[in-house]
N, C-alpha and C positions, 0 to 999 in steps of 0.2 A: 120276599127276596131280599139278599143282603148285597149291594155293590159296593166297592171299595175299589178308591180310585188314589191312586198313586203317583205324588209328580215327584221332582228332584224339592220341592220346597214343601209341601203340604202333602197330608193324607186326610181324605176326606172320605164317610163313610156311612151310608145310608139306607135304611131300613123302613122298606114300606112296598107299597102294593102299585106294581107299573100296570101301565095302559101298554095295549099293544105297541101301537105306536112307539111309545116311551123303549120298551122293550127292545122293536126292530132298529131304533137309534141307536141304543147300548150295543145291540152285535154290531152294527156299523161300527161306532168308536172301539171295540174292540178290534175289528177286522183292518182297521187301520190305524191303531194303535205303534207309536214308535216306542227306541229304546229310552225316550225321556220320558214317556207319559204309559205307566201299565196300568190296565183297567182288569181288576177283577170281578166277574158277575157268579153268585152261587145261589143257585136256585135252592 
């Protein structure tokens, strides 16, 4: 999995194997993701 996470100062971008867990966090931060902070996740 590749996620890519986007603020107004940093791009930060990480490539490796989530836990579920880890996982149903990322849709969280997605699902609550504002205009300052885009979270990309691509399976």
């Amino acid at each position: 999995m590749l996620t890519i996470i986007i603020t107004k100062t940093f791009i930060i971008m990480y490539n490796f194997n989530l836990t579920n867990n880890v996982q149903y966090y990322l849709k969280k931060l997605i699902t609550y993701s504002t205009k300052n902070t885009l979270i990309y996740v691509i399976m």
